[in-house]
C-alpha positions as CSV (number, residue, x, y, z in Angstrom):
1,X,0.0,0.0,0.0
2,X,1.5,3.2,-1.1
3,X,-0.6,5.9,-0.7
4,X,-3.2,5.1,2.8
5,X,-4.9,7.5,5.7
6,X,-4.5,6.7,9.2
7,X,-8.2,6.9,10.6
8,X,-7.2,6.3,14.1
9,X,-8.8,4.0,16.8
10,X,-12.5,2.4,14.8
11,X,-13.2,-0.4,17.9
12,X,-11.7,-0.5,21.1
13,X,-11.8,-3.3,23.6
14,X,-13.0,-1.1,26.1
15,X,-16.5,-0.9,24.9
16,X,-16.3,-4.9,24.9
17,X,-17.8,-6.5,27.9
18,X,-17.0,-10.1,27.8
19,X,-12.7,-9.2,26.4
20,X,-10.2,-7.6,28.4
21,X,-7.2,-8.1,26.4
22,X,-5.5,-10.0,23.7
23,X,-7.3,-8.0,20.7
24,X,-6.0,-9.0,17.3
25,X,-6.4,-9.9,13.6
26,X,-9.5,-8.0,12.6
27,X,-11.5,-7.8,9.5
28,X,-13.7,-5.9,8.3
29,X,-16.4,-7.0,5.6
30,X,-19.2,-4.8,4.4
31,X,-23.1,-7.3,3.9
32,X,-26.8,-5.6,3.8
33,X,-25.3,-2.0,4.3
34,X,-23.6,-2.4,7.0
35,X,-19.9,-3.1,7.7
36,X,-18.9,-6.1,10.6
37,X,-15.7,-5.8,12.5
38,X,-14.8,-9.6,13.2
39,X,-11.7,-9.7,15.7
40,X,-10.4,-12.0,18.1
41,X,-10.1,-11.6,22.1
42,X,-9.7,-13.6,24.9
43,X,-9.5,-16.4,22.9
44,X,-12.9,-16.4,21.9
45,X,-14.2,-14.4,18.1
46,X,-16.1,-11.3,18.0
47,X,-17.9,-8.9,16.0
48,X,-19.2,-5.3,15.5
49,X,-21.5,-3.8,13.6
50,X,-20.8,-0.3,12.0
51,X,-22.3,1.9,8.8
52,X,-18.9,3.1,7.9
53,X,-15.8,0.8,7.8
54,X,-13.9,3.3,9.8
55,X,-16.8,2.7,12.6
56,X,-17.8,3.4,15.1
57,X,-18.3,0.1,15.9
58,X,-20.6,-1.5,18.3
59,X,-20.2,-5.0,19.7
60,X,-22.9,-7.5,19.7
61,X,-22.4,-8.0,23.4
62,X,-21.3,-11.7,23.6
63,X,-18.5,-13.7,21.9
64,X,-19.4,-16.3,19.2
65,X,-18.9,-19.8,19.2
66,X,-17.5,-21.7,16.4
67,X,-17.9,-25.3,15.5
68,X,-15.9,-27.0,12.6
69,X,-18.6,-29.5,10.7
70,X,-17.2,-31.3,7.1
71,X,-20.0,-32.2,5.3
72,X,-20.8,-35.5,3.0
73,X,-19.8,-32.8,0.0
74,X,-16.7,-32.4,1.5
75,X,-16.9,-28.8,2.4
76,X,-15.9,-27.5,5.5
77,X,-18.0,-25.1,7.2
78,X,-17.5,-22.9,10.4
79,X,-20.5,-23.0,12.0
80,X,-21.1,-20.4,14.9
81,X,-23.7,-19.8,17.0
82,X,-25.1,-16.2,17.6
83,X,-27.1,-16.2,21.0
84,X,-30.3,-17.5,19.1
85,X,-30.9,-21.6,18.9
86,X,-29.8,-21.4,14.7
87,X,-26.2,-20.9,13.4
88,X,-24.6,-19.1,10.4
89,X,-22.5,-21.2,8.2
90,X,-19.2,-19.8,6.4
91,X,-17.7,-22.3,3.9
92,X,-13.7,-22.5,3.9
93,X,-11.8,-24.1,1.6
């Protein structure tokens, strides 16, 4: 990257209730209008929701938990559940 702005702080684990420490390797992907900040912390994954993806961002209040399923297709799929009884698939290769 040659030519980039520094935008300063977008999330901060201090708005996180359920991390203290060990922030690292965030992404940010834009779906529906909105833009998800998916980091890691305490060992566990997390995400935020912005409208801009410089944030702010807002956490969804409680770390997700990922299962790793192969199916007969041989896919493999990281399955985590978000708070409600159904999970969200993502397919990796």
């Amino acid at each position: 990257m040659l030519n980039w702005t520094d935008e300063g702080v977008v999330f901060n684990l201090n708005s996180v209730s359920w991390a203290t420490s060990d922030g690292w390797a965030p992404c940010v992907v834009q779906r529906n209008g909105n833009f998800y900040f998916y980091y890691t912390a305490n060992k566990k994954i997390g995400v935020a929701v912005g409208s801009s993806p410089t944030g702010p961002f807002t956490d969804i209040g409680a770390p997700w938990q990922p299962v790793m399923v192969l199916t007969p297709l041989i896919r493999w799929y990281l399955l985590i559940r978000t708070g409600r009884p159904i999970c969200t698939g993502v397919i990796l290769l």
